[in-house]
ZAMARGU-4260 file (C-alpha; in steps of 0.2 Angstrom, whole numbers, plus 5000, padded with zeros to 4 digits):
<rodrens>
0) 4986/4273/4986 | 4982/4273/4968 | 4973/4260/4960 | 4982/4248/4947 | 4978/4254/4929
5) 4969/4238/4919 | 4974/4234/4903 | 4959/4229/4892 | 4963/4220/4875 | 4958/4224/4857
10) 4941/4213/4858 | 4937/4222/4874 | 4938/4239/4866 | 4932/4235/4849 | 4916/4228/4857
15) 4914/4241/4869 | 4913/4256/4856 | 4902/4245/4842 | 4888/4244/4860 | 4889/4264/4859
20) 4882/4263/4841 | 4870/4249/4844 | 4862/4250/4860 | 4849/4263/4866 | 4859/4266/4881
25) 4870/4282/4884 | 4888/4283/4885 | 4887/4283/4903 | 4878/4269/4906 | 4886/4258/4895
30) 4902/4263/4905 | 4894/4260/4920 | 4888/4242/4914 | 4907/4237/4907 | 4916/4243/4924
35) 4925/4257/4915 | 4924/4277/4916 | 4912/4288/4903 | 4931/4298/4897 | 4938/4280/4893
40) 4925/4274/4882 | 4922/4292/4875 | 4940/4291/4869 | 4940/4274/4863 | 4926/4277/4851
45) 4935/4292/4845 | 4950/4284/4842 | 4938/4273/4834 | 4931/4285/4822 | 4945/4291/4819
50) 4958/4277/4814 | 4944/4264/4809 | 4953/4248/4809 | 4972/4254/4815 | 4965/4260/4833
55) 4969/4251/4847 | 4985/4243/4842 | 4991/4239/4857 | 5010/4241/4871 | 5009/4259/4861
60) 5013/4254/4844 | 5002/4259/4829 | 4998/4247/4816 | 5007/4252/4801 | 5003/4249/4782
65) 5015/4238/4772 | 5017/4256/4763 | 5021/4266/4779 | 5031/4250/4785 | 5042/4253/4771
70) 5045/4271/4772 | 5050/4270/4788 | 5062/4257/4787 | 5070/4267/4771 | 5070/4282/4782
75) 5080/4273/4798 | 5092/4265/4783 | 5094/4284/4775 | 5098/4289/4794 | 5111/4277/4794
80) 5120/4278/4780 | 5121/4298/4782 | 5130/4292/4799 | 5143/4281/4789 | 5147/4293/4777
85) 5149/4307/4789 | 5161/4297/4800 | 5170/4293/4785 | 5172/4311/4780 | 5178/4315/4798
90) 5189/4301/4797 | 5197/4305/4779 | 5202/4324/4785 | 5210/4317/4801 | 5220/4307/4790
95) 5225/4319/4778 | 5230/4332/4792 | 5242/4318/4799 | 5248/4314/4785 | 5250/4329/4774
100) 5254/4343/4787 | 5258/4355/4774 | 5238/4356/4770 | 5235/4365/4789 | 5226/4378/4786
105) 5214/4391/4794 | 5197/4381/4791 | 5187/4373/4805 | 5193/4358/4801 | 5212/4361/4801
110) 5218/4362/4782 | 5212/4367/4768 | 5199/4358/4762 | 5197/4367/4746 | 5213/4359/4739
115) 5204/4343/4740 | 5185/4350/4735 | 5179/4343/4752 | 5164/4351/4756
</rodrens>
């Protein structure tokens, strides 16, 4: 049976890699001392060194500046809007083949777009 994986918080983590730097102690004992394996604590003071302040966020989500916050709210509300508008272009050349059946054409579509400049 597997053991049940622990979840160690922020502090925990935090502490653990700033005893790597200050104690004379190897990786693997320090490990040994906090109850946790040597990869573990090798990773978390990589992650250390290389996110600084942003690693260990935390339920898998990274802490984001208010800059990237902001880019990646503009990028869901781009994503969006392209959606909108392409429904609404699928929805105006239905329309248009309903209503004018004359404009049935060879195109993917059904009619010819070009006599509207639909693209």
């Amino acid at each position: 049976m597997a053991a049940k994986r622990r979840k160690h918080s922020e502090d925990f983590k935090r502490d653990a890699v700033a005893l790597t730097y200050k104690s004379d102690k190897s990786l693997s004992e320090i490990a040994e001392d906090l109850g946790i394996n040597r990869s573990v604590l090798a990773r978390w003071r990589r992650e250390f060194d290389e996110l600084g302040n942003k690693a260990f966020p935390g339920n898998g989500l990274r802490k984001l500046s208010p800059l990237e916050e902001e880019n990646l709210r503009l990028k869901r509300e781009l994503a969006d809007v392209k959606e909108e508008r392409d429904i609404l272009k699928k929805a105006v050349h239905i329309f248009l083949r309903w209503s004018c059946p004359s404009l049935v054409g060879t195109t993917r579509l059904g009619f010819q777009a070009d006599a509207f400049n639909f693209t």
